[in-house]
C-alpha positions as CSV (number, residue, x, y, z in Angstrom):
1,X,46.6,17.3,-65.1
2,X,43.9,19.0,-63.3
3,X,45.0,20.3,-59.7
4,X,41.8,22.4,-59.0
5,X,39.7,20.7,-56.1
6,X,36.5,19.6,-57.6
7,X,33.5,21.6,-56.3
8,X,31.3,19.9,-54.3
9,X,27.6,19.5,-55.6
10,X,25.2,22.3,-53.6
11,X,21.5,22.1,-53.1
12,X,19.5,24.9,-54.6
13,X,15.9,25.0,-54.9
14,X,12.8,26.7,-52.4
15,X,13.3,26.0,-49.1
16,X,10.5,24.4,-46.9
17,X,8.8,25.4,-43.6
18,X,10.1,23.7,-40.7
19,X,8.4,20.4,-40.2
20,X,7.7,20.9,-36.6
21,X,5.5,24.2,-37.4
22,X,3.8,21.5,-40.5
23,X,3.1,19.6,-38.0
24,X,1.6,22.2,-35.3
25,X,-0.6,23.6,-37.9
26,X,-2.0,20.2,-38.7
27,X,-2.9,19.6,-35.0
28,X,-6.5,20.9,-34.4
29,X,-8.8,18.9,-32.5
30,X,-11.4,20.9,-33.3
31,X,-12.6,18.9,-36.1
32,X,-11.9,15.7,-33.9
33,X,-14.0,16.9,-31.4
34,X,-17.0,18.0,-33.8
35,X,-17.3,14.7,-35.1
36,X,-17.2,12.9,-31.8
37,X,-19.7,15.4,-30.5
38,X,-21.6,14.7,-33.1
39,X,-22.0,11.1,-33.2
40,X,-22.7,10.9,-29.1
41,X,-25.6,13.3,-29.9
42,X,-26.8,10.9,-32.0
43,X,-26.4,8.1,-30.1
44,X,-28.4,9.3,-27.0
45,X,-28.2,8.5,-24.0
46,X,-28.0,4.7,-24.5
47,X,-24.4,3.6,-23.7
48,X,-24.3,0.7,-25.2
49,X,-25.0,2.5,-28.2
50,X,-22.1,4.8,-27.3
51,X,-19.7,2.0,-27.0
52,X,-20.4,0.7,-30.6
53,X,-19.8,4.6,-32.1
54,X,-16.8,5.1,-30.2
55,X,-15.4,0.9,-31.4
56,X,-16.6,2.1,-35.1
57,X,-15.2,5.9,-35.4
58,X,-11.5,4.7,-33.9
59,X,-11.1,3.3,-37.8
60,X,-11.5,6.8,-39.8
61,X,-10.7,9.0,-36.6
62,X,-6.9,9.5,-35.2
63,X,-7.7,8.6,-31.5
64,X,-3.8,8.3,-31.1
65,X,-3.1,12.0,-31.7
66,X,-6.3,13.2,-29.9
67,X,-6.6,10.8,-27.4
68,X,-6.6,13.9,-24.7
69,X,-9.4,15.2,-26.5
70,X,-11.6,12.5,-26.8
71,X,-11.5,11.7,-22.7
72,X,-12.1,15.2,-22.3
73,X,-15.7,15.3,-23.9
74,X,-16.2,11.3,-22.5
75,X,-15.8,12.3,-19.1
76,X,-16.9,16.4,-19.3
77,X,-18.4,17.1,-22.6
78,X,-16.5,19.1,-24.5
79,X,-12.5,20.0,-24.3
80,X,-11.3,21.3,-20.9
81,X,-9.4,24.4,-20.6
82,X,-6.5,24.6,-17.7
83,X,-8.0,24.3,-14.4
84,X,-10.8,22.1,-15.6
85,X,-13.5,24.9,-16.9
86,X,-15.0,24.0,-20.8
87,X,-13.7,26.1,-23.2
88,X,-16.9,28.7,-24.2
89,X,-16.6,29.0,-27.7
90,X,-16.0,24.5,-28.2
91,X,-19.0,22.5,-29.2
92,X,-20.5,20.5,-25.7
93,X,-22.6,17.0,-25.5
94,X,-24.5,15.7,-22.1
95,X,-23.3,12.4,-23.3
96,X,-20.7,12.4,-20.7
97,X,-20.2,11.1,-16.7
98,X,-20.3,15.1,-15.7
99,X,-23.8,15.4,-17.0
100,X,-24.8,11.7,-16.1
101,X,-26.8,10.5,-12.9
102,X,-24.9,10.6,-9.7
103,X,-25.1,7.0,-8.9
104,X,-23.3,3.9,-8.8
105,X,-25.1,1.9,-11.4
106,X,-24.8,4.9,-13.5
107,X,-21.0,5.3,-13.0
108,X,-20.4,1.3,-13.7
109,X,-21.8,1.6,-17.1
110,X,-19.8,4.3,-17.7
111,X,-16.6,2.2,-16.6
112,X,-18.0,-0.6,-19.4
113,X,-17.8,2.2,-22.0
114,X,-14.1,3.2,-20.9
115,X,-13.2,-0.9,-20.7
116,X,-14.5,-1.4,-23.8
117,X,-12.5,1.4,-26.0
118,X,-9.2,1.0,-24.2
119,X,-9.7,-3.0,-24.3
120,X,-10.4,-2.2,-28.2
121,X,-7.4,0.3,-28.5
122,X,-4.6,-0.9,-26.6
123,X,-2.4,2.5,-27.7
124,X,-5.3,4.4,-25.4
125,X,-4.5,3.1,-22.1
126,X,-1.4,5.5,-21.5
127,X,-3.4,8.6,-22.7
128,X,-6.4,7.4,-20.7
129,X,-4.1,6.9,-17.7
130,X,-2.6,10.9,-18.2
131,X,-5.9,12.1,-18.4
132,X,-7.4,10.8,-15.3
133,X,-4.2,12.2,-13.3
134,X,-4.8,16.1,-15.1
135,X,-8.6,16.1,-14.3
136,X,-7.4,14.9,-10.5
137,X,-5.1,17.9,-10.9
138,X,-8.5,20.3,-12.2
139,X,-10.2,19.1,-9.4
140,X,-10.9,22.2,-8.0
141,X,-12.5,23.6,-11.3
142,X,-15.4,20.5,-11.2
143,X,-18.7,21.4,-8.9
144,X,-19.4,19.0,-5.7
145,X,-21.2,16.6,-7.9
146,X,-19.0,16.2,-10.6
147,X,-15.9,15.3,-8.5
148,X,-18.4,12.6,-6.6
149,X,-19.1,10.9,-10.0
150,X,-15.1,11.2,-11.1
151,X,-14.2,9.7,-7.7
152,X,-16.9,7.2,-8.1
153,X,-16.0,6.2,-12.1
154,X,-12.2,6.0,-10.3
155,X,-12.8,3.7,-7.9
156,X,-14.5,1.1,-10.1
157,X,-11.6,1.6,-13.0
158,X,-9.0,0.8,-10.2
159,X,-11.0,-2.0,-9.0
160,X,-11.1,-3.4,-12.7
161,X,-7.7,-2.4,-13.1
162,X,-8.2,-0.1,-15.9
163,X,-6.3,2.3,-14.5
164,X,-3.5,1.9,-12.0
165,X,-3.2,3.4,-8.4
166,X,-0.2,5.5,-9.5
167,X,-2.4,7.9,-10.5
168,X,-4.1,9.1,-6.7
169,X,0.1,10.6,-6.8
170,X,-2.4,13.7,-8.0
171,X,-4.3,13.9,-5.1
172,X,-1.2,14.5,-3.0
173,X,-1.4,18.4,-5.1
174,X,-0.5,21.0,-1.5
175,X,-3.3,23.0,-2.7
176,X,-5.9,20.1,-3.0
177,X,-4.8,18.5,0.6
178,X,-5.1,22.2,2.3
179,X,-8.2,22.7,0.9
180,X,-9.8,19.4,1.9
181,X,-10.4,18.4,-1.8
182,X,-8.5,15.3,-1.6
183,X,-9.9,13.5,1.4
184,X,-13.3,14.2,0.2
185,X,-12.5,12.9,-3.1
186,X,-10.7,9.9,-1.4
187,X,-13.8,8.8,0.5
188,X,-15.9,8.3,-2.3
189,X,-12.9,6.7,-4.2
190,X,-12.5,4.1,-2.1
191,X,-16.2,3.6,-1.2
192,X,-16.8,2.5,-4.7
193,X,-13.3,0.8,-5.0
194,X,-14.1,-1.3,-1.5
195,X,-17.8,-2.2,-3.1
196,X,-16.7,-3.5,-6.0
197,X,-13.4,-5.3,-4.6
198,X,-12.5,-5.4,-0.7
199,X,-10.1,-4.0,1.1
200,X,-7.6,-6.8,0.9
201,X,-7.7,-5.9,-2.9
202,X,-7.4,-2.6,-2.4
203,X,-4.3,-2.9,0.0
204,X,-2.9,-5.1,-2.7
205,X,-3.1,-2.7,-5.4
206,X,-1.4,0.2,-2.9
207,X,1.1,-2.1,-1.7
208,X,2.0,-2.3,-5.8
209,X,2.6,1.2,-6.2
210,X,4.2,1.9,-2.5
211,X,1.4,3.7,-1.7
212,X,0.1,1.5,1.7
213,X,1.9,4.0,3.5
214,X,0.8,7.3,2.1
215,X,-2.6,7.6,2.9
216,X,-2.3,9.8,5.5
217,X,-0.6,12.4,3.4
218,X,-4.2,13.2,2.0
219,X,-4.3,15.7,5.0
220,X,-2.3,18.6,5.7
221,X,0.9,17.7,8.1
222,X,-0.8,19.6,11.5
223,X,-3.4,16.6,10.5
224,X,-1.3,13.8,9.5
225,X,-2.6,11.6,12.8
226,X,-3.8,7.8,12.8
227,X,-6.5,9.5,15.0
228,X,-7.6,11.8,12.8
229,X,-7.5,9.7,10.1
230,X,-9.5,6.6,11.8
231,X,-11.8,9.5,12.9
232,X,-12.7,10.9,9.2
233,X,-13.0,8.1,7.1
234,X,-15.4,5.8,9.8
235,X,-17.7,8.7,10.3
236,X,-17.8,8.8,6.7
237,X,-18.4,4.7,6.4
238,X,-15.0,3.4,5.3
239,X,-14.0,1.8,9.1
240,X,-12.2,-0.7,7.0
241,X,-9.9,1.8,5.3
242,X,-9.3,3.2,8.9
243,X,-8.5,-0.3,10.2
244,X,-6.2,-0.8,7.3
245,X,-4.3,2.4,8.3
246,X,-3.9,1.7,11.4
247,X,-2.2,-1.8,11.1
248,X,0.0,-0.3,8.6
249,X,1.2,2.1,10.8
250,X,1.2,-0.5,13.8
251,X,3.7,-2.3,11.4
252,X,5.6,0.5,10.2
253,X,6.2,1.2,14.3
254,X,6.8,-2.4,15.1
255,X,9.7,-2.0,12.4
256,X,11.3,1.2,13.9
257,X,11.2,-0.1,17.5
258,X,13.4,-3.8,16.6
259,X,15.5,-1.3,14.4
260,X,16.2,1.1,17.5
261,X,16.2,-1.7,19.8
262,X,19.4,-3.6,17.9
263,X,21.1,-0.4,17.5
264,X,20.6,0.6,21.1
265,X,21.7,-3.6,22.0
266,X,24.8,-3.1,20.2
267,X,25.8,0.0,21.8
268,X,25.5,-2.0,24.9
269,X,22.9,0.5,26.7
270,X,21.4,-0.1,29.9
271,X,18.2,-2.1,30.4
272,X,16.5,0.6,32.0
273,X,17.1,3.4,29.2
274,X,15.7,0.2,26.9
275,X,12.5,-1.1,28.8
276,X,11.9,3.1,29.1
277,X,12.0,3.5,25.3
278,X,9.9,0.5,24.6
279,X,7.5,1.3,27.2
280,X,6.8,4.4,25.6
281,X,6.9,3.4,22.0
282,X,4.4,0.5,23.1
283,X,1.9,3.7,24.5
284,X,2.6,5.7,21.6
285,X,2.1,3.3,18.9
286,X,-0.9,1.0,20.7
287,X,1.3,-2.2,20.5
288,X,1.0,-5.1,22.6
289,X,3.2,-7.0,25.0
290,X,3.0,-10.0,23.4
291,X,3.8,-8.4,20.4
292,X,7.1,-6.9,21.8
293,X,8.4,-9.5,23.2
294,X,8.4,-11.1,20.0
295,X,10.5,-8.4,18.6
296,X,13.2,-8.3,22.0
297,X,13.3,-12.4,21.4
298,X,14.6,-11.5,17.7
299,X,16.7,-8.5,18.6
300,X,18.1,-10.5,21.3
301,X,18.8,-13.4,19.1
302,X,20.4,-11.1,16.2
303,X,23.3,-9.1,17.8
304,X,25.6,-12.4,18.1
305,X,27.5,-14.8,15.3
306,X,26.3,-18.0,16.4
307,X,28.5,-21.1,16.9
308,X,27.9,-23.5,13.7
309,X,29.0,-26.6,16.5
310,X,26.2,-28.2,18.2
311,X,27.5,-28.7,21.0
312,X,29.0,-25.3,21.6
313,X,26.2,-23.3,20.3
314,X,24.0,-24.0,23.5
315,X,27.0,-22.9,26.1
316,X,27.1,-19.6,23.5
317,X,23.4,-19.1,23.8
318,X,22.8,-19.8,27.6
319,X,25.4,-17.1,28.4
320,X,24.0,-14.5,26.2
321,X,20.6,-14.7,27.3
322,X,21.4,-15.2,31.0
323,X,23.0,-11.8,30.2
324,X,19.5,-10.6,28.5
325,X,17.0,-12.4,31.0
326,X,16.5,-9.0,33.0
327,X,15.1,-7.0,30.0
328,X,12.6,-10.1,28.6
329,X,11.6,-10.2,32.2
330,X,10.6,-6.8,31.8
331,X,7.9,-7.7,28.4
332,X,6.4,-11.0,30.3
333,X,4.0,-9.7,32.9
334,X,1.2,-11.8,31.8
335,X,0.7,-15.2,30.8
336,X,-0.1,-15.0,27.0
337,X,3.5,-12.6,26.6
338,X,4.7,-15.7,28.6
339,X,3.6,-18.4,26.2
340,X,4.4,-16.1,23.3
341,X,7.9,-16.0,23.9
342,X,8.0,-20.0,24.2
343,X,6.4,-20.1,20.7
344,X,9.2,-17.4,19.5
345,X,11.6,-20.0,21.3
346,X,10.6,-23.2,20.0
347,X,9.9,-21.9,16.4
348,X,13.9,-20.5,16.5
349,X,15.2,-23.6,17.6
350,X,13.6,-25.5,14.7
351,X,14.3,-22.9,12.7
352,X,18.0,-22.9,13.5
353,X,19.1,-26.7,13.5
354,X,22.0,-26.3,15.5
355,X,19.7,-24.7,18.3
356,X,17.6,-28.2,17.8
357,X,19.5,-29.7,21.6
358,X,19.5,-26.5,23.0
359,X,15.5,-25.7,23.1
360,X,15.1,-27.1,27.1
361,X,18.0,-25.1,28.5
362,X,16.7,-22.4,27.4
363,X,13.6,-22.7,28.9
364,X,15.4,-23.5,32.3
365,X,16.8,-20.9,31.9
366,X,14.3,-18.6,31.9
367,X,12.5,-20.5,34.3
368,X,15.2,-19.7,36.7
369,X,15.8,-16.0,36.2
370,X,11.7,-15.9,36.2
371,X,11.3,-15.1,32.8
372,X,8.8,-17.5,32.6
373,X,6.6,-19.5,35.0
374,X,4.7,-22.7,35.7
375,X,1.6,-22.0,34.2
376,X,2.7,-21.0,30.5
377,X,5.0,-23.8,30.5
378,X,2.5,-26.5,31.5
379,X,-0.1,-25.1,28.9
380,X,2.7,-24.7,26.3
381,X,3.3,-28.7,27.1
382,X,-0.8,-29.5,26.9
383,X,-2.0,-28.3,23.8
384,X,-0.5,-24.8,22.5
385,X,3.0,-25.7,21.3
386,X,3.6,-25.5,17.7
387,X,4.0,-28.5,15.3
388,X,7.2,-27.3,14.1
389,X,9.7,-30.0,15.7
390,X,7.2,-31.1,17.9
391,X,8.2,-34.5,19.4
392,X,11.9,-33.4,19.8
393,X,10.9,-30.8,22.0
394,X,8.3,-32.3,24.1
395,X,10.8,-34.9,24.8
396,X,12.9,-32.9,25.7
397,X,10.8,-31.1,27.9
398,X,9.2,-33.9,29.7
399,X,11.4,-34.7,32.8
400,X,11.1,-30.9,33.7
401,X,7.6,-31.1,32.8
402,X,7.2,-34.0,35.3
403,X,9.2,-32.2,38.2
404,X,7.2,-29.2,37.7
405,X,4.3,-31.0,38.0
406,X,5.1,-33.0,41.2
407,X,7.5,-29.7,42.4
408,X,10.0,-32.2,43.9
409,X,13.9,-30.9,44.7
410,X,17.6,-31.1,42.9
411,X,15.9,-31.0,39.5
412,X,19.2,-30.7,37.6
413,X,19.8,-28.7,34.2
């Protein structure tokens, strides 16, 4: 018997070059680039013509592996070195949006010819997607007119949603924003974005990315002002955009002050350290009275566990606002803050169905401890309640109605 281990078989032969330096050597776009080059100088200016060469040459050309390189001469002619310059000793065409008209008719066609190939390739929209955030990035390297028609091409391949709004991330480059680059850029972005969409669109598409609130980064942070931002992009003709920004920011405020407001609530702080803050965020922030009395109401209303019994619930509620009268009293020093808060009222007690009985104390309440007056009432009675649980409510309103009207004595809760 045999006791020697058996040798285990061994590979002899040449050994081959790594794969990975295979495959570097077979990547040259250079020869990918001749032959596009080549057929858009045949084709002329005529880009209709230039969509059927590019639909035709994706079948014997690899526009996977050099998808970088075909975008590259599409959009500047020839393949861009870092920073956005054309590489000198590279083969160029004027077929391209750098060397195109600076228009907007010009630009749309343009757009068709970038629809159509990535609409044809599917695989391209990725590539096409990191190529328009690099040349954001080379922005700097591009003359004045060449960044107007890349902004301009932008705007319409966001509006057609080519391309997503991810991709303004670029603009947010520190060295771009504190040079002014980005801002510029932005305007004509979004002037050819809003003019082929609207701004509801637009907002849409932001809101998508989490971008609605970001806009303002475009500027260095000594600049970072709804002012100054209201002020740049209306004298350049986008008082929409402005607008836009500013109710964002309006929102983003409203948000913060009945986040500060509960917290400060819960702490049990006194009213006149509250109506101070609110006062001042309602200067700072341009908000209205009507609009923060809404937001007390709702603070107000979430720092207790209601009762879930009917009948108990309106005790429980009387008691806590009695408690909170003072600081609504504070936020109702017109009439339309008046009637907004009986709106806020009525559309809780429908709302909340236990509240449904409770609705007329309330306001007797408020009457008394002159949160609310006469006039509001009476109106709110007329003609500007809401429809939401109507007929209850009026109801329930009427005797009180009736003896405000007719201001006779011992009216009785």
């Amino acid at each position: 018997m045999n006791n020697q281990k058996q040798q285990k078989p061994t590979l002899s032969g040449q050994r081959f070059k790594t794969r990975k330096r295979d495959e570097k050597e077979r990547f040259d776009p250079t020869q990918f680039q001749d032959c596009i080059i080549q057929g858009l100088t045949e084709t002329g200016t005529d880009l209709e013509a230039v969509a059927k060469f590019l639909d035709a040459s994706g079948a014997k050309l690899d526009y996977r592996r050099y998808a970088e390189t075909l975008f590259d001469i599409l959009v500047a002619g020839g393949m861009l070195a870092p920073g956005g310059t054309l590489a000198d000793d590279m083969m160029r065409t004027d077929v391209c949006v750098f060397a195109a008209q600076e228009d907007l008719e010009t630009m749309q066609a343009f757009a068709q010819v970038f629809n159509k190939l990535i609409r044809r390739y599917k695989y391209l929209e990725k590539g096409f997607e990191d190529e328009v955030k690099k040349l954001l990035l080379f922005l700097k390297g591009f003359s004045e007119s060449e960044r107007n028609k890349l902004a301009m091409l932008t705007g319409i391949l966001l509006a057609n949603g080519t391309l997503n709004a991810s991709i303004l991330n670029s603009l947010y480059n520190e060295n771009l924003v504190k040079e002014g680059v980005s801002a510029a850029f932005a305007v004509k972005l979004f002037k050819s974005w809003i003019n082929e969409k609207d701004i509801n669109a637009v907002a849409s598409s932001l809101r998508r990315v989490n971008m609605d609130n970001r806009l303002m980064e475009l500027f260095p942070a000594n600049k970072q002002s709804v002012e100054h931002f209201m002020k740049y992009f209306t004298e350049a003709g986008l008082k929409e955009l402005s607008e836009y920004v500013r109710n964002q920011q309006t929102i983003g405020a409203r948000k913060e002050l009945q986040k500060e407001l509960q917290e400060q609530m819960s702490r049990g702080d006194p009213f006149k350290d509250i109506i101070l803050y609110v006062k001042e965020e309602m200067k700072k922030n341009n908000i209205s009275e009507q609009t923060v009395i809404g937001i007390i109401w709702s603070s107000v209303m979430s720092t207790v566990e209601w009762n879930k019994k009917e009948e108990l619930v309106a005790e429980q509620a009387i008691k806590h606002l009695k408690q909170y009268s003072p600081l609504l009293a504070a936020f109702t020093t017109q009439g339309q803050s008046e009637l907004t808060l009986l709106l806020k009222i009525q559309e809780y007690c429908y709302d909340n169905i236990h509240f449904m009985k409770a609705f007329q104390k309330i306001v007797v309440l408020f009457y008394k401890a002159e949160v609310l007056s006469e006039e509001p009432i009476l109106k709110w009675y007329k003609d500007a309640h809401l429809a939401k649980g109507k007929s209850v409510f009026l109801e329930q309103m009427k005797k009180f109605v009736e003896w405000l009207k007719n201001a006779e004595e011992g009216f009785r809760i």
